[in-house]
C-alpha positions in Angstrom: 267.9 73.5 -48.2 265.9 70.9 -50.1 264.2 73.8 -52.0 267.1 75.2 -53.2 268.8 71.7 -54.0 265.4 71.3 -56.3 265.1 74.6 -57.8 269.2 74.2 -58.5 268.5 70.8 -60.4 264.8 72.4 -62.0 267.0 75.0 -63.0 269.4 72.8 -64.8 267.2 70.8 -66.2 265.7 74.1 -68.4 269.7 75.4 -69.1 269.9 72.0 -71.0 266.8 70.6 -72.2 267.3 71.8 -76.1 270.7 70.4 -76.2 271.5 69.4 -79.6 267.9 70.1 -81.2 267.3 69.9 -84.3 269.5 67.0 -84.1 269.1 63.5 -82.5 272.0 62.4 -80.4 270.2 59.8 -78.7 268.7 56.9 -80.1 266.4 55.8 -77.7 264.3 59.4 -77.4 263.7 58.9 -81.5 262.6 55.3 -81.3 260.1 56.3 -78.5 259.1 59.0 -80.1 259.1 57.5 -83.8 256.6 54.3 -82.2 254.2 56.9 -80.8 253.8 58.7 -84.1 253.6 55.7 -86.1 250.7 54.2 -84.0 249.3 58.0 -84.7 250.3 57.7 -88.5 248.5 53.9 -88.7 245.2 54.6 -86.4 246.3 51.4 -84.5 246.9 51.3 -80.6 249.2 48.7 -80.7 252.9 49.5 -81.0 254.9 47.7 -83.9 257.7 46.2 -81.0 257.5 46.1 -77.6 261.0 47.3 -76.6 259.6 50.0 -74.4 256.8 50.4 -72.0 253.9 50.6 -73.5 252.4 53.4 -71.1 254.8 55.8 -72.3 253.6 55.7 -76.0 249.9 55.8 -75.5 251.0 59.1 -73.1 253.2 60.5 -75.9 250.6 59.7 -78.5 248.3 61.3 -76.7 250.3 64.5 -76.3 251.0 64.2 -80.0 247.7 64.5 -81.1 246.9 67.4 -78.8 249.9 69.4 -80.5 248.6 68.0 -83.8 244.9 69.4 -83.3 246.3 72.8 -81.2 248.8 73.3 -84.2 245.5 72.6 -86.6 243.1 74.9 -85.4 245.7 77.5 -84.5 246.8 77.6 -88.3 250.3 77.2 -89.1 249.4 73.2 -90.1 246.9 72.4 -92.8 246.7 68.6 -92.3 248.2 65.6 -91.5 250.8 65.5 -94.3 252.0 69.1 -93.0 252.0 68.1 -90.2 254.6 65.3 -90.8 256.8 67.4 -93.1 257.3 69.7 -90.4 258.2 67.1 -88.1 260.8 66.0 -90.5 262.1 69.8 -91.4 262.6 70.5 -87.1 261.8 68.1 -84.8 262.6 70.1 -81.8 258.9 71.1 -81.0 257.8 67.4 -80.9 261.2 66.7 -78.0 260.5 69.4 -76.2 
Protein backbone atom coordinates (compact mmCIF):
# COMPACT_ATOMS: atom_id res chain seq x y z
CA UNK A 1 0.00 0.00 0.00
CA UNK A 2 2.86 2.45 0.74
CA UNK A 3 4.27 1.69 -2.74
CA UNK A 4 1.40 2.66 -4.48
CA UNK A 5 0.66 5.72 -2.16
CA UNK A 6 4.38 6.75 -3.42
CA UNK A 7 4.36 5.83 -6.96
CA UNK A 8 0.61 7.84 -6.89
CA UNK A 9 2.36 11.02 -5.48
CA UNK A 10 5.87 10.34 -7.86
CA UNK A 11 3.44 10.10 -10.44
CA UNK A 12 1.96 13.47 -9.71
CA UNK A 13 4.66 15.11 -9.04
CA UNK A 14 5.92 14.46 -13.10
CA UNK A 15 1.91 15.27 -14.42
CA UNK A 16 2.78 18.77 -12.87
CA UNK A 17 6.26 19.65 -12.71
CA UNK A 18 6.30 22.01 -16.02
CA UNK A 19 3.32 23.91 -14.82
CA UNK A 20 3.40 27.26 -16.13
CA UNK A 21 6.98 27.08 -17.85
CA UNK A 22 8.25 29.40 -19.62
CA UNK A 23 6.65 31.61 -17.18
CA UNK A 24 7.46 32.33 -13.40
CA UNK A 25 4.49 32.14 -11.17
CA UNK A 26 6.47 31.85 -8.16
CA UNK A 27 8.71 34.30 -6.80
CA UNK A 28 10.67 32.44 -4.58
CA UNK A 29 11.94 29.51 -7.19
CA UNK A 30 13.39 32.80 -9.40
CA UNK A 31 15.15 34.39 -6.54
CA UNK A 32 16.84 30.99 -5.65
CA UNK A 33 17.59 30.39 -8.84
CA UNK A 34 18.54 34.12 -9.97
CA UNK A 35 21.29 34.04 -6.60
CA UNK A 36 22.81 30.78 -7.85
CA UNK A 37 23.42 32.10 -11.27
CA UNK A 38 24.67 35.35 -10.19
CA UNK A 39 27.29 33.85 -7.85
CA UNK A 40 27.99 31.74 -11.31
CA UNK A 41 27.87 35.06 -13.44
CA UNK A 42 30.42 37.02 -10.65
CA UNK A 43 32.96 33.91 -9.93
CA UNK A 44 32.23 34.65 -6.17
CA UNK A 45 30.94 31.87 -3.68
CA UNK A 46 29.29 34.17 -1.55
CA UNK A 47 25.63 34.93 -2.24
CA UNK A 48 24.55 38.72 -2.51
CA UNK A 49 21.66 38.20 0.61
CA UNK A 50 21.20 35.58 2.77
CA UNK A 51 17.43 35.15 2.56
CA UNK A 52 17.78 31.50 1.72
CA UNK A 53 19.93 28.66 2.84
CA UNK A 54 22.98 28.83 1.64
CA UNK A 55 23.36 24.92 0.86
CA UNK A 56 20.80 25.15 -1.69
CA UNK A 57 22.70 27.70 -3.99
CA UNK A 58 26.13 26.24 -3.86
CA UNK A 59 23.95 22.75 -4.93
CA UNK A 60 22.08 24.67 -7.67
CA UNK A 61 25.30 26.41 -8.72
CA UNK A 62 26.77 23.40 -9.00
CA UNK A 63 24.15 21.82 -11.12
CA UNK A 64 24.21 25.02 -13.20
CA UNK A 65 27.58 24.72 -14.22
CA UNK A 66 27.29 21.10 -15.17
CA UNK A 67 24.33 21.98 -17.60
CA UNK A 68 26.54 24.98 -18.64
CA UNK A 69 29.71 22.80 -19.60
CA UNK A 70 27.25 19.50 -20.87
CA UNK A 71 25.30 22.23 -23.02
CA UNK A 72 29.10 23.57 -24.09
CA UNK A 73 30.70 20.65 -25.27
CA UNK A 74 27.47 19.14 -26.62
CA UNK A 75 27.12 22.30 -28.98
CA UNK A 76 23.98 24.04 -29.03
CA UNK A 77 25.90 26.90 -26.58
CA UNK A 78 28.94 28.80 -27.72
CA UNK A 79 29.77 30.56 -24.49
CA UNK A 80 28.87 32.13 -21.50
CA UNK A 81 26.94 35.07 -23.12
CA UNK A 82 24.74 32.26 -25.07
CA UNK A 83 24.44 30.70 -22.51
CA UNK A 84 22.57 33.54 -20.60
CA UNK A 85 20.51 34.71 -23.62
CA UNK A 86 19.00 31.36 -23.70
CA UNK A 87 18.27 31.41 -20.14
CA UNK A 88 16.44 34.65 -20.75
CA UNK A 89 14.56 33.43 -24.21
CA UNK A 90 13.14 29.87 -22.04
CA UNK A 91 14.04 29.37 -18.75
CA UNK A 92 12.24 26.05 -18.46
CA UNK A 93 15.43 23.87 -18.88
CA UNK A 94 17.20 25.67 -15.92
CA UNK A 95 13.53 24.85 -13.50
CA UNK A 96 13.38 21.69 -14.47
Amino acid sequence: MLTLIILAGLGLRCWGIGYGLPHIYFTDEAAVINQALSMGYTHSLKPSNFNYPTGLQYVLGFFFAAFYLLSLFLGPIQSAHDFAISILRDPSPVYL
